[in-house]
N, C-alpha and C positions, 0 to 999 in steps of 0.2 A: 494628473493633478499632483502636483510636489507636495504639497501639502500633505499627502495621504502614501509618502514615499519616507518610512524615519530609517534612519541612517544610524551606524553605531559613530561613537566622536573619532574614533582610529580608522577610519573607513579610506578607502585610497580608491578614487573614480577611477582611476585611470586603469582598472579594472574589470572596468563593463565596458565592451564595445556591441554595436550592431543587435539592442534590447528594446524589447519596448513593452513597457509598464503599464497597468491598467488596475484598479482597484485598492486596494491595502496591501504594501509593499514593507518587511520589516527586514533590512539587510545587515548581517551584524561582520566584524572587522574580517578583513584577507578572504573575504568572497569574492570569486573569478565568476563574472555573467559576460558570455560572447556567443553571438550569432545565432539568438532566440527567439524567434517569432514572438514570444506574446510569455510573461509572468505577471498570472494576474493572484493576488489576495493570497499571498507566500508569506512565513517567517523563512527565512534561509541563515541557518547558523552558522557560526565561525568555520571556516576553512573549507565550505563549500564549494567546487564548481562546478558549473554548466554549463556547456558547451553546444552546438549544431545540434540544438532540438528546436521542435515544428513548435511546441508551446508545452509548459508548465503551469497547471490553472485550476482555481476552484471557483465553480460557478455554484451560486447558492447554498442552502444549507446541506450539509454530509455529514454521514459517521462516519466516512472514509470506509467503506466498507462491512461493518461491524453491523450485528443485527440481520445481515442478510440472510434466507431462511433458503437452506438447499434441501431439497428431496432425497432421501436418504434409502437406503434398503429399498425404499419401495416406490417404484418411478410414476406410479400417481398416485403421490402425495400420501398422507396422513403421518409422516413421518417425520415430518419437517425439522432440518435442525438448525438453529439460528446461530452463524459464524460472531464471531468478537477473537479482539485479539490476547484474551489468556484463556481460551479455549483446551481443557485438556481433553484425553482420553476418555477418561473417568465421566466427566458431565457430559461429554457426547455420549457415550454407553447410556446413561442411565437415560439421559432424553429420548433416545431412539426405542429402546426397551422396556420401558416402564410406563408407556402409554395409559394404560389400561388404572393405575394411579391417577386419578386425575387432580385431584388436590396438590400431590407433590409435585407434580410437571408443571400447573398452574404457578405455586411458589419458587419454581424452580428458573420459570421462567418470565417472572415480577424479576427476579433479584438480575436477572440478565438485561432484561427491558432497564430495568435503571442504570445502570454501569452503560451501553447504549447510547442512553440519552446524554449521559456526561461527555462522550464522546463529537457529540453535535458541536461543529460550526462552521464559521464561513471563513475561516483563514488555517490553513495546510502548515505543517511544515514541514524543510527539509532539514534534518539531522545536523550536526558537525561532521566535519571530514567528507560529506557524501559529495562521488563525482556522476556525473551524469553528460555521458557523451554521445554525440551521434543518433539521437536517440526521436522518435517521432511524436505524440501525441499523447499526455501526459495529465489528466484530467480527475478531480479532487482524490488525489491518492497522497495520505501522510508516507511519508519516508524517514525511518528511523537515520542513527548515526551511522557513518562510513560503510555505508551500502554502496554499492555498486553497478550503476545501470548505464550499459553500454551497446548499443545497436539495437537497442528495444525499438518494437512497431509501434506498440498501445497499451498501455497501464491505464486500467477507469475504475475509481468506486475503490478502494482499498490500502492496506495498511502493509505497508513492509516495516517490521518490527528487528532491524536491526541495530548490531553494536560494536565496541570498536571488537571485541575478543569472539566473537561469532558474526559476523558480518555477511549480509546476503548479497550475493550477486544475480543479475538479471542477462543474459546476456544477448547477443544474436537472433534477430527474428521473433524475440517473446512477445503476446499478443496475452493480454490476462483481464478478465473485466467482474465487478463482486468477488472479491478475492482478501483472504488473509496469507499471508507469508512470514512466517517466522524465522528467528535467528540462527545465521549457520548454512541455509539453506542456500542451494544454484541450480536456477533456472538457466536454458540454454536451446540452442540448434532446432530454433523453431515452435518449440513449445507454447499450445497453446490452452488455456484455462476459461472457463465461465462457471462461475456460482460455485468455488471452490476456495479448502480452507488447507496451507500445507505448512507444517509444524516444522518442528526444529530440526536441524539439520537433515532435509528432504533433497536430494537428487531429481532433477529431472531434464529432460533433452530429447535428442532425435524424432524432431517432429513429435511427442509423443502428446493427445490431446484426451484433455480429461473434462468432465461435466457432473455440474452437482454431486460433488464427492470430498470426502475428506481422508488427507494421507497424515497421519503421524509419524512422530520421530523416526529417523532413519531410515524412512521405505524410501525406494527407488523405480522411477518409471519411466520407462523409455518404449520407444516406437519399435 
């Protein structure tokens, strides 16, 4: 429906080859869209492109991640710690630890639940500058600016929080579902994640697979 496709006035079709749209469509000026199965209910900002992916899409309502609640220290449960993306150290520690508080973890996690909820809705974006090439299956995950996702399997449920001066790369083979990713950080050679939150500039590769975990600044993990 064209209708539901707005365009910036600088827009140049000639552009987008071999695309097909479906839902709420916001494309703003020198976006490159080529040989994409399916962008459905995207803002896609200035200087984006996308290239040889299976599809780009948000179906229903998301928090793109945020809120998801991983099992922590203790693999059945009561430990639960609920991802969002300015998740530090500090409020992981004390969530995990402080249990036995129950009033403070309650209020602790009202103020999280709200910030959550602001995060809801039914249209994604993709960043400025962000390329995305070669790349598979691509489902309501926001993407900050000049990120980089290239020979990705499957991105679902999640927030790449990048920018132009710390910019995350995704690369070869990555497979990640409920998942936060923060700025600075490169994914690669296989890597795969579920119910996982990885902070600012995190390393990781060689097949290396991780679950219901969370890495901060600067850790490295590999196979």
């Amino acid at each position: 429906d064209w209708d539901k496709i707005h365009i910036d006035a600088n827009f140049n079709a000639e552009h987008i080859e071999n695309v097909r749209f479906a839902g709420q469509i916001k494309i703003a000026a020198n976006v490159r869209l080529r040989n994409i199965g399916l962008v459905q209910n995207y803002e896609i900002q200035d200087g984006a492109c996308i290239e040889n992916v299976a599809s780009v899409s948000v179906e229903g309502t998301t928090t793109f991640g945020n809120g998801t609640e991983i099992n922590i220290l203790n693999e059945g449960g009561g430990r639960e710690l609920p991802i969002y993306d300015l998740l530090t150290s500090q409020v992981a520690y004390l969530l995990v630890n402080y249990r036995y508080d129950k009033s403070f973890i309650a209020a602790l996690k009202e103020m999280i639940h709200r910030y959550v909820d602001s995060k809801q809705s039914r249209m994604g974006i993709i960043g400025a500058g962000v390329r995305i090439c070669n790349c598979g299956t691509i489902k309501n995950v926001a993407i900050g600016p000049h990120a980089l996702l290239e020979n990705a399997c499957c991105l679902a449920e999640g927030t790449i929080v990048s920018n132009k001066h710390a910019p995350v790369t995704i690369g070869e083979g990555v497979i990640a579902r409920h998942f936060i990713v923060l700025s600075g950080s490169k994914m690669n050679e296989g890597a795969l994640l579920s119910h996982c939150f990885v902070g600012q500039a995190v390393s990781m590769g060689k097949q290396f697979s991780g679950e219901n975990s969370a890495f901060f600044a600067n850790c490295e993990a590999f196979h």
